[in-house]
BATI-416598 format. One record per residue: residue number from 1; residue in three letters; chain; y, z, x of N, C-alpha, C in turn. Coordinates in nm, 2 decimals. Atoms other than C-alpha are relative to their C-alpha. Layout:
N
 resi resn chain     ny     nz     nx    cay    caz    cax     cy     cz     cx
  NUM  ALA     A      Y      Z      X      Y      Z      X      Y      Z      X
...
END
This chain:
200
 resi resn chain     ny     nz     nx    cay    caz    cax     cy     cz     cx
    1  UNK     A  -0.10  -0.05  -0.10  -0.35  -0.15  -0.59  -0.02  -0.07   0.13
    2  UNK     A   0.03   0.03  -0.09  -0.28  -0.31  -0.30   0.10   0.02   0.13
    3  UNK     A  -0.14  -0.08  -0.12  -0.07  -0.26   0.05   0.04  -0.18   0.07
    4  UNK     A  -0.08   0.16  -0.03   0.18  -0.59   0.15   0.00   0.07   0.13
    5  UNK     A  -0.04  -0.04  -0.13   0.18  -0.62   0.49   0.09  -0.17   0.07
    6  UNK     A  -0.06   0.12  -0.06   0.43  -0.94   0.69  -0.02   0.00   0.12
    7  UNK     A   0.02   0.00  -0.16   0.35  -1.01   1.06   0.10  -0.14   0.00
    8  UNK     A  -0.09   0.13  -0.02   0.57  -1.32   1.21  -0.09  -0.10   0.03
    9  UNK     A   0.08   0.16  -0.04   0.27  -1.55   1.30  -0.11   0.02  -0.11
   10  UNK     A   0.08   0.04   0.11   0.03  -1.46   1.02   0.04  -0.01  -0.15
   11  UNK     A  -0.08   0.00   0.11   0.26  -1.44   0.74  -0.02   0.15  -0.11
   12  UNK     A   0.05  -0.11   0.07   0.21  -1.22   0.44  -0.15   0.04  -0.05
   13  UNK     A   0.13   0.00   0.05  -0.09  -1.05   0.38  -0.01   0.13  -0.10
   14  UNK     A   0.00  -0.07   0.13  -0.21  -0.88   0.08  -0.16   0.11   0.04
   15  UNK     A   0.15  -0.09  -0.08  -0.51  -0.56   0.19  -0.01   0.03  -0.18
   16  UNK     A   0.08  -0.03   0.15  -0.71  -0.47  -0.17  -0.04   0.14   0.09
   17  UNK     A   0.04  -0.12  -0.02  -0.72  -0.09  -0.14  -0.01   0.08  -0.13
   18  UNK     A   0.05  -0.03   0.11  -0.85  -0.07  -0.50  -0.08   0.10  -0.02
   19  UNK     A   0.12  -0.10  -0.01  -1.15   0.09  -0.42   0.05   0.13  -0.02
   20  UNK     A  -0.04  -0.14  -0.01  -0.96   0.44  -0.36   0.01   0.04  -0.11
   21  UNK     A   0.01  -0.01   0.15  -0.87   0.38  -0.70  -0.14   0.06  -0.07
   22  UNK     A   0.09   0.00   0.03  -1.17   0.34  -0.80  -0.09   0.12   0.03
   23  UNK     A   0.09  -0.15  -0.03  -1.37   0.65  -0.65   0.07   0.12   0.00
   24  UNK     A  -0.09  -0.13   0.08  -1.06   0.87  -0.74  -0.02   0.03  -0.12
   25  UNK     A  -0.01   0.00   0.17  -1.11   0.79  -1.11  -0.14   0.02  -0.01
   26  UNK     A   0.11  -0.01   0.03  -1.52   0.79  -1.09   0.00   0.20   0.03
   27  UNK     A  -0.01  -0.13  -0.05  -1.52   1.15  -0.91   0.06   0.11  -0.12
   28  UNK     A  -0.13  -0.09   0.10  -1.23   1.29  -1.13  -0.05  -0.02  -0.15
   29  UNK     A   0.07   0.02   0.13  -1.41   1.18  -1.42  -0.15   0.09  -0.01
   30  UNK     A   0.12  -0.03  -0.02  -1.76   1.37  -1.33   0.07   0.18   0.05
   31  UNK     A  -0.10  -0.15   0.00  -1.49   1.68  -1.21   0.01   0.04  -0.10
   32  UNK     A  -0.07  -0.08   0.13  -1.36   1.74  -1.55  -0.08   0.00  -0.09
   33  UNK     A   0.13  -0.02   0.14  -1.69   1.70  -1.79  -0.04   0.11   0.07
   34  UNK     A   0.09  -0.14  -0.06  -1.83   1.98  -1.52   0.13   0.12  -0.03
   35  UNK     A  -0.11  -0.04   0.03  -1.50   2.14  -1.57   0.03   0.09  -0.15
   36  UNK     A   0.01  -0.04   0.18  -1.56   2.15  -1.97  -0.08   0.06  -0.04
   37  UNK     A   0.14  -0.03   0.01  -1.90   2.29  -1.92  -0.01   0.18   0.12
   38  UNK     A  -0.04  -0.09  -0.11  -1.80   2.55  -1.63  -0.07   0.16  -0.08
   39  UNK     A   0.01  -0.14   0.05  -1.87   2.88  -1.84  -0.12   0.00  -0.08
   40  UNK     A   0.15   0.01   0.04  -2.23   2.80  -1.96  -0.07   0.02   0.12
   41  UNK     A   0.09  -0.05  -0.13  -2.36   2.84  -1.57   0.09  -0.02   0.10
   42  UNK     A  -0.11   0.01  -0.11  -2.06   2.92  -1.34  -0.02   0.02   0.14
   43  UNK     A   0.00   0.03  -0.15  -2.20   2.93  -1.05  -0.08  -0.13   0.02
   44  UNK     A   0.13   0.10  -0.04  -2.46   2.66  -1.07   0.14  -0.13   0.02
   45  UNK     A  -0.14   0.13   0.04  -2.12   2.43  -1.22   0.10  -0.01   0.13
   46  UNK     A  -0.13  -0.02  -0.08  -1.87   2.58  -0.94  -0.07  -0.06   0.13
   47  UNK     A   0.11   0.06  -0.07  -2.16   2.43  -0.68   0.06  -0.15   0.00
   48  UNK     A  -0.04   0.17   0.05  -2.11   2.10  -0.83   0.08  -0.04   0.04
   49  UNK     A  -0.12  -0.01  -0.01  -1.76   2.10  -0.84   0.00  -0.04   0.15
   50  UNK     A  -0.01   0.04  -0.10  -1.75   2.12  -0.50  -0.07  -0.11   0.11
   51  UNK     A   0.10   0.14  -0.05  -2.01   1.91  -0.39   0.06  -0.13  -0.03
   52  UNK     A  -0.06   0.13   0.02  -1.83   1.63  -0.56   0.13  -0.06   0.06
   53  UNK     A  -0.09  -0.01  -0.07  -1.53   1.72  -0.46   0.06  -0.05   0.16
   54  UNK     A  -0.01   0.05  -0.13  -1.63   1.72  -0.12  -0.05  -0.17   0.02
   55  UNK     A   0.04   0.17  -0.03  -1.81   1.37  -0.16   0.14  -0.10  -0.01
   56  UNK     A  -0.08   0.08  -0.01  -1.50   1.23  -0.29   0.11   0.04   0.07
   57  UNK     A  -0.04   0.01  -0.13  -1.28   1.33  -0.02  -0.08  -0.06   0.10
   58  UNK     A   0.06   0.11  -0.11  -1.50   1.18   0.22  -0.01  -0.11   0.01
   59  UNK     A  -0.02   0.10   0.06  -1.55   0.88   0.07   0.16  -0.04   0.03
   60  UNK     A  -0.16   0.05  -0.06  -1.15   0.83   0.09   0.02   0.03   0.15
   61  UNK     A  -0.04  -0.03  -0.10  -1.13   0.96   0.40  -0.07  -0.12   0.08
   62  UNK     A   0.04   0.09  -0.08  -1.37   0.74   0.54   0.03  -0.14   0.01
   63  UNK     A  -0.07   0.12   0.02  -1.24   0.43   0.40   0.14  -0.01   0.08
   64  UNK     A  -0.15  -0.01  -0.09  -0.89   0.52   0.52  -0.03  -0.03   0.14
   65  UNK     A   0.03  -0.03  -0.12  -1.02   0.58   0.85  -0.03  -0.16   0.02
   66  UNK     A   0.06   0.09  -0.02  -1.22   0.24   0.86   0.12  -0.16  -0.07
   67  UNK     A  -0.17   0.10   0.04  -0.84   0.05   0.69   0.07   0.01   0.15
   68  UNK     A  -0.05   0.00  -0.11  -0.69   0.18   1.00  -0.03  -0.03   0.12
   69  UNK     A   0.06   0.07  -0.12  -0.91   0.03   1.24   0.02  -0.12  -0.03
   70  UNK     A  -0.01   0.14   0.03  -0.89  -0.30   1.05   0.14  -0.05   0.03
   71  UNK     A  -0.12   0.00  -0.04  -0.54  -0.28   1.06   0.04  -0.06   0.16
   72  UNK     A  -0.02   0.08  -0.11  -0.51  -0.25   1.39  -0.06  -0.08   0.12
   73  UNK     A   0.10   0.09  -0.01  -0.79  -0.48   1.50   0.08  -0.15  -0.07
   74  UNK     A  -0.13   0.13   0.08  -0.58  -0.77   1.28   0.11  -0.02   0.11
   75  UNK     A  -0.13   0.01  -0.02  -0.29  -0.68   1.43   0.03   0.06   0.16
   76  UNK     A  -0.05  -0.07  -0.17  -0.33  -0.60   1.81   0.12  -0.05   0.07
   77  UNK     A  -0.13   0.01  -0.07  -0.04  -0.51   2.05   0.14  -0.09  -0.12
   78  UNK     A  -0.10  -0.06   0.09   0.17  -0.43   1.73   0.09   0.10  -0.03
   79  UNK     A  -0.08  -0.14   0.03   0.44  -0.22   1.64   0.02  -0.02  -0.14
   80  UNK     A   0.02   0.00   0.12   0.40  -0.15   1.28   0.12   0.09  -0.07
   81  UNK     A  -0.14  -0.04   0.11   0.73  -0.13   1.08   0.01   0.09  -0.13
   82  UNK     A   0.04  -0.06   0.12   0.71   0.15   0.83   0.12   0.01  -0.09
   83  UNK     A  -0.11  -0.08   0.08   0.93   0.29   0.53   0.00   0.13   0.06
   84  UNK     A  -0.07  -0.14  -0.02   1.09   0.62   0.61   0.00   0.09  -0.08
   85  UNK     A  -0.02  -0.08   0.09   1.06   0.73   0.24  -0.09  -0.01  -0.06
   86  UNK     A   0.11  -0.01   0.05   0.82   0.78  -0.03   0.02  -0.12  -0.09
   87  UNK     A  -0.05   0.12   0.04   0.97   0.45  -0.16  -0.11  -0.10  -0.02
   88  UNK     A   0.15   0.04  -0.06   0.62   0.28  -0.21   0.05  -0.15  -0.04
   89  UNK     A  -0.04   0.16   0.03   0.78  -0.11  -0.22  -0.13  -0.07   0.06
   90  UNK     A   0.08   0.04  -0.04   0.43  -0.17  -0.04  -0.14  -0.04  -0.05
   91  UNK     A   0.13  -0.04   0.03   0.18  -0.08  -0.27   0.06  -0.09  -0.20
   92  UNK     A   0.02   0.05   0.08   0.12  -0.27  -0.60  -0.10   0.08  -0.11
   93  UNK     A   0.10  -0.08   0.13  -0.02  -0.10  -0.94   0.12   0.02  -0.08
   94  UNK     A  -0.12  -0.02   0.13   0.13  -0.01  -1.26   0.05   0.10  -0.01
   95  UNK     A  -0.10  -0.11   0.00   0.38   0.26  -1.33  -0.08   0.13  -0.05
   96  UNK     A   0.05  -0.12   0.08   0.13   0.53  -1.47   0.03   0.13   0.13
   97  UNK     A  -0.05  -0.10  -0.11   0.21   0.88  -1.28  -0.13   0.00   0.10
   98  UNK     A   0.08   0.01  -0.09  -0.13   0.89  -1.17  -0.08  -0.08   0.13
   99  UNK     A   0.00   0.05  -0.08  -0.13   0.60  -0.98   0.11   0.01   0.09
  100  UNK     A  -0.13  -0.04  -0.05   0.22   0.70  -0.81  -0.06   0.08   0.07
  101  UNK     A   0.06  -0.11  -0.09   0.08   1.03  -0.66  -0.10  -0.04   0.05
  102  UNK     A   0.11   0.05  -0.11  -0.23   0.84  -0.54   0.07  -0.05   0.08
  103  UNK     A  -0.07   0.08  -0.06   0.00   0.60  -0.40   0.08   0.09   0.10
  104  UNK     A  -0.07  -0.07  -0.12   0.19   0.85  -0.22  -0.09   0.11   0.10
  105  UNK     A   0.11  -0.07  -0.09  -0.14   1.08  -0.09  -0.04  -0.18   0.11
  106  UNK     A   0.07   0.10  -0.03  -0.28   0.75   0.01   0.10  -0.03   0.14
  107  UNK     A  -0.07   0.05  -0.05   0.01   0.62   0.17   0.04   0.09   0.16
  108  UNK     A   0.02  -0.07  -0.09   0.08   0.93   0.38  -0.13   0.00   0.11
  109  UNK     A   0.11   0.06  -0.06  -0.28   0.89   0.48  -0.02  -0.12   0.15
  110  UNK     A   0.04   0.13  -0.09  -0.29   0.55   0.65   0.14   0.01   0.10
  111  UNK     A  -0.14  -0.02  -0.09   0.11   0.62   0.83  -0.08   0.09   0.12
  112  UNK     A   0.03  -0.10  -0.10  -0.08   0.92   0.96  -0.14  -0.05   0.13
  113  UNK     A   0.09   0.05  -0.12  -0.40   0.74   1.10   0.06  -0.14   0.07
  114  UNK     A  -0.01   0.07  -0.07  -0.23   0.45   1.22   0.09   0.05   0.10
  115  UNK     A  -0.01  -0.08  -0.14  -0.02   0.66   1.43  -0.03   0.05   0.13
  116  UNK     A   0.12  -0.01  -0.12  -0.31   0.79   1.58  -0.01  -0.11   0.10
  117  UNK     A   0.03   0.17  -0.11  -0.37   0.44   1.73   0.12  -0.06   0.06
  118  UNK     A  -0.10   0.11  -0.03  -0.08   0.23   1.74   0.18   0.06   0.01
  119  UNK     A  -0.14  -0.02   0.05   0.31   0.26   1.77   0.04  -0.03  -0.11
  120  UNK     A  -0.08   0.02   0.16   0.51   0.30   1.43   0.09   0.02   0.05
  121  UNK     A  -0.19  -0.04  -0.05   0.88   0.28   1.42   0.01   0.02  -0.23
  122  UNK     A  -0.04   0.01   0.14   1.03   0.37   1.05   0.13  -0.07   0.01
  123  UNK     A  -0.17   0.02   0.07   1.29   0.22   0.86   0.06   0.03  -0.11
  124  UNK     A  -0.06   0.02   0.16   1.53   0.25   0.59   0.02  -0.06  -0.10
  125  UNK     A   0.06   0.14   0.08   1.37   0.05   0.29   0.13  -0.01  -0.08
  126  UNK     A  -0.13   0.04   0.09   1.74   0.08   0.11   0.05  -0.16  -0.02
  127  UNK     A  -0.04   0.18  -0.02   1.78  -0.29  -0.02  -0.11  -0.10   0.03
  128  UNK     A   0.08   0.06  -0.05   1.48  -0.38   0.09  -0.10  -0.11  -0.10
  129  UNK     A   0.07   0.09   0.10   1.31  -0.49  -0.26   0.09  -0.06  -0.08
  130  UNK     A  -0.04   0.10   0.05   1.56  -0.62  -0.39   0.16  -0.06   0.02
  131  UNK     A  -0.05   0.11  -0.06   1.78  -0.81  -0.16  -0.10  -0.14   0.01
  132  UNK     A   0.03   0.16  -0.02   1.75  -1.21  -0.12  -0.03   0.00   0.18
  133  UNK     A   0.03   0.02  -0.13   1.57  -1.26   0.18   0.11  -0.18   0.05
  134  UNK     A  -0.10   0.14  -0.05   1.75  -1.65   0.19   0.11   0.03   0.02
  135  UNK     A  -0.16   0.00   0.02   2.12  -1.56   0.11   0.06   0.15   0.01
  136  UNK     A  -0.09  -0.08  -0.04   2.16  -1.21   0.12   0.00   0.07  -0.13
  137  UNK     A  -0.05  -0.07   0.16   2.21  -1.14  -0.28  -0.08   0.06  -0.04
  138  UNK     A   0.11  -0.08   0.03   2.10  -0.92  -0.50  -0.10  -0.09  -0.11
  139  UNK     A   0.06   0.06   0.08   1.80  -1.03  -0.67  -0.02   0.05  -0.13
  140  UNK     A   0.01  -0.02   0.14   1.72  -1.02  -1.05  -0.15   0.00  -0.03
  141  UNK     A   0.17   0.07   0.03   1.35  -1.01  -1.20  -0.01  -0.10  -0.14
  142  UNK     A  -0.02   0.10   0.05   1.23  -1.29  -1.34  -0.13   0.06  -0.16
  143  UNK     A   0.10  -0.03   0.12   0.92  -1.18  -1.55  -0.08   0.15   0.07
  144  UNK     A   0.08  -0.14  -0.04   0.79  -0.80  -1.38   0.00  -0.03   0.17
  145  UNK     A   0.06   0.01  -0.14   0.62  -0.97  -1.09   0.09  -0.08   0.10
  146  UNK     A  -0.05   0.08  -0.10   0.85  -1.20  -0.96   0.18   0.03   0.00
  147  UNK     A  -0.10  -0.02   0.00   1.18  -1.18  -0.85   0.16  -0.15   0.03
  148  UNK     A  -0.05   0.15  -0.03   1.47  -1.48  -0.86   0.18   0.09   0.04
  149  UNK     A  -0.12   0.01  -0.12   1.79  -1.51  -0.67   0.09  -0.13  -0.10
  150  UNK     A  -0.06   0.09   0.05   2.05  -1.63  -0.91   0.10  -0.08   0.07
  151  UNK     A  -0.08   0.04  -0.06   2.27  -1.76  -0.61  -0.03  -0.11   0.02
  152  UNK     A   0.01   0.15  -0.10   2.07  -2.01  -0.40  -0.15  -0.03  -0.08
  153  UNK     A   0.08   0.04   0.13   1.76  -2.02  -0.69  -0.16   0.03   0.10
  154  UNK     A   0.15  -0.10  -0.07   1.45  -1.80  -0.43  -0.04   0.06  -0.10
  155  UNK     A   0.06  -0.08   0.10   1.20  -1.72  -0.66  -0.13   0.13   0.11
  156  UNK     A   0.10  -0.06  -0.06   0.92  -1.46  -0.51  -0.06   0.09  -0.05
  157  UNK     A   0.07  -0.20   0.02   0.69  -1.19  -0.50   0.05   0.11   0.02
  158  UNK     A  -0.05  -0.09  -0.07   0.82  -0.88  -0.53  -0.03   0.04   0.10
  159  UNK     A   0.10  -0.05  -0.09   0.56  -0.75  -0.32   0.05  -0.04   0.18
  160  UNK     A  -0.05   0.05  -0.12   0.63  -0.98  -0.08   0.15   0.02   0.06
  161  UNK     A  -0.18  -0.04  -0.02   1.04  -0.95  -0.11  -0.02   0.14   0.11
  162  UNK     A  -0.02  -0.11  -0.07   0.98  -0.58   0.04  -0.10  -0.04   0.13
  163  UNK     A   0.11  -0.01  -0.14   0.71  -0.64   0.28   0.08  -0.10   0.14
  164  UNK     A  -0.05   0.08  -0.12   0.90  -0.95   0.44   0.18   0.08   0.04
  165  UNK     A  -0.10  -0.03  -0.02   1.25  -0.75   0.44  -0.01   0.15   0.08
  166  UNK     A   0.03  -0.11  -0.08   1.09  -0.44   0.58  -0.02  -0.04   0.15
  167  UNK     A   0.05   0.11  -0.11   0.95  -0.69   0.87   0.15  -0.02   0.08
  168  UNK     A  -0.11   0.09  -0.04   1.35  -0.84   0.89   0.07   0.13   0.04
  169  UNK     A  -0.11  -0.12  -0.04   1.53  -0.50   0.91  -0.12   0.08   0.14
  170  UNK     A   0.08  -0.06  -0.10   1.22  -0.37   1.18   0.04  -0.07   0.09
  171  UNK     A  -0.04   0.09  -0.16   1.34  -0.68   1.46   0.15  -0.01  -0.04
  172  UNK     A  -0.13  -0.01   0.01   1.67  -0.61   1.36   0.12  -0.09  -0.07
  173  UNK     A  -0.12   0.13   0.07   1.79  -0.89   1.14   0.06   0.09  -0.08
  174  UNK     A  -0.06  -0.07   0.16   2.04  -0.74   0.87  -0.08  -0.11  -0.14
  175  UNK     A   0.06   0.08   0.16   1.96  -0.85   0.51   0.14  -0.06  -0.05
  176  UNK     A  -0.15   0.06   0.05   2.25  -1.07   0.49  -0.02  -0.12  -0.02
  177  UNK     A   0.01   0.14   0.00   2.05  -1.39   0.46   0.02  -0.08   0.13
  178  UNK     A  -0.04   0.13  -0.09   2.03  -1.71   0.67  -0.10   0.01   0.07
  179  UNK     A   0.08  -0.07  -0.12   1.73  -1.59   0.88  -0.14  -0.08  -0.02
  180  UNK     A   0.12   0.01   0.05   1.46  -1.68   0.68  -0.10  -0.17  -0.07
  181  UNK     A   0.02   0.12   0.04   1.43  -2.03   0.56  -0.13  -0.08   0.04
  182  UNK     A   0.11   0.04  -0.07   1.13  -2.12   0.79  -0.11   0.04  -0.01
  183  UNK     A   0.13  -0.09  -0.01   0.90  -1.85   0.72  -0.06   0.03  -0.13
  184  UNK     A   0.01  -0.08   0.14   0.88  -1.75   0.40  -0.10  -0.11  -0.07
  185  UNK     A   0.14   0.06   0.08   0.54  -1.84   0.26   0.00   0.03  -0.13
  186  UNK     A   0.02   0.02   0.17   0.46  -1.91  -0.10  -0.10   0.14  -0.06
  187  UNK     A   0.09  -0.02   0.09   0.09  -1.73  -0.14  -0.01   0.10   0.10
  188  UNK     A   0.11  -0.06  -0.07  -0.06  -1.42   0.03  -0.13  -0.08   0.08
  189  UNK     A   0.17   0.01  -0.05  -0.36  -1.44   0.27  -0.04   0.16  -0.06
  190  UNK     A   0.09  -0.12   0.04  -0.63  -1.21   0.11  -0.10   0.06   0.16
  191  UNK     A   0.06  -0.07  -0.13  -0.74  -0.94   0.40  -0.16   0.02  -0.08
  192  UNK     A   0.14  -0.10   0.06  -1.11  -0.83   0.40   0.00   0.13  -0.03
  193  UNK     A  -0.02  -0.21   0.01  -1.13  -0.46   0.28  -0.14   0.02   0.10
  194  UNK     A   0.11  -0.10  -0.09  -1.32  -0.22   0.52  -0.15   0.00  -0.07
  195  UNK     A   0.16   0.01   0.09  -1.70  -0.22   0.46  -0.01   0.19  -0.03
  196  UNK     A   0.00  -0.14   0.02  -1.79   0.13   0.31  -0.13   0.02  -0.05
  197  UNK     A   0.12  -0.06   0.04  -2.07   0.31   0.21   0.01   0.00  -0.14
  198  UNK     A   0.01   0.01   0.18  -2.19   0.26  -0.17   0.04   0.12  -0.07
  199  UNK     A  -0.01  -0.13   0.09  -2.10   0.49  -0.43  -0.08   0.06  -0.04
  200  UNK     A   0.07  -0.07   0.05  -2.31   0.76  -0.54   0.04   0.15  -0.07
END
């Protein structure tokens, strides 16, 4: 899972916020075997429960907190162009529901602490993943990940497609093409992820 972000001088960058994954699924996994065991020592179990519970809230919380500093640390005297909806064109993972609902706790999350700090403006991501950033058209997918532009022949990342058209409708270009010809990078830069405290 990751979060696309486009700036105009650093280009596209790709943040790895896997980990959340990852200590959602370790936690939630150590929740539900105590869960299955609950009524052999229900109070000792219902102890647990929460203890874990509480760890893995913290753990995300902390990370979030320590994304949103990096964020805007990267990206000083920023105004950070958001979606308006629960439309997650930002975030990368596979279609399972459970990654969906993380994606949208999560996502709420980091809108809410970078507020804290920085100016956000929202937009309306309608069109946003899959208009042609060159010409304007609609795009087609070519194999899942990438997207191609049967008009003027722009192949891309989806990922990217949304992130650079969220960027283009935030300084006010329409998505009607012609804008973009000069910018539009091939590869992601890989961000560092937040340093965090080990798992336990």
């Amino acid at each position: 899972m990751s979060l696309d972000v486009y700036h105009s001088e650093k280009g596209w960058i790709k943040v790895d916020i896997s980990y959340i994954h990852r200590v959602k699924e370790r936690y939630e996994g150590i929740i539900s075997m105590l869960q299955s065991i609950h009524r052999k020592a229900p109070k000792r179990i219902s102890r647990l429960l929460e203890k874990y519970r509480t760890r893995m809230r913290n753990r995300i919380e902390d990370y979030l907190n320590k994304l949103a500093v990096q964020l805007t640390r990267e990206f000083p005297n920023t105004v950070f162009v958001l979606e308006d909806l629960d439309k997650l064109n930002m975030f990368r993972g596979n279609s399972k529901e459970f990654n969906r609902k993380l994606s949208r706790a999560v996502w709420g999350k980091i809108v809410q602490k970078l507020s804290y700090r920085v100016p956000v403006e929202f937009v309306n991501p309608r069109g946003t993943s899959g208009r042609c950033p060159r010409c304007g058209s609609k795009l087609e997918s070519q194999d899942g990940r990438l997207l191609h532009c049967p008009k003027c022949g722009f192949i891309a990342d989806r990922q990217f497609v949304g992130a650079f058209n969220i960027w283009m409708r935030g300084v006010g270009v329409p998505l009607s093409g012609g804008k973009a010809n000069d910018i539009l990078p091939n590869e992601p830069r890989e961000a560092n992820e937040p340093q965090v405290r080990r798992e336990g």
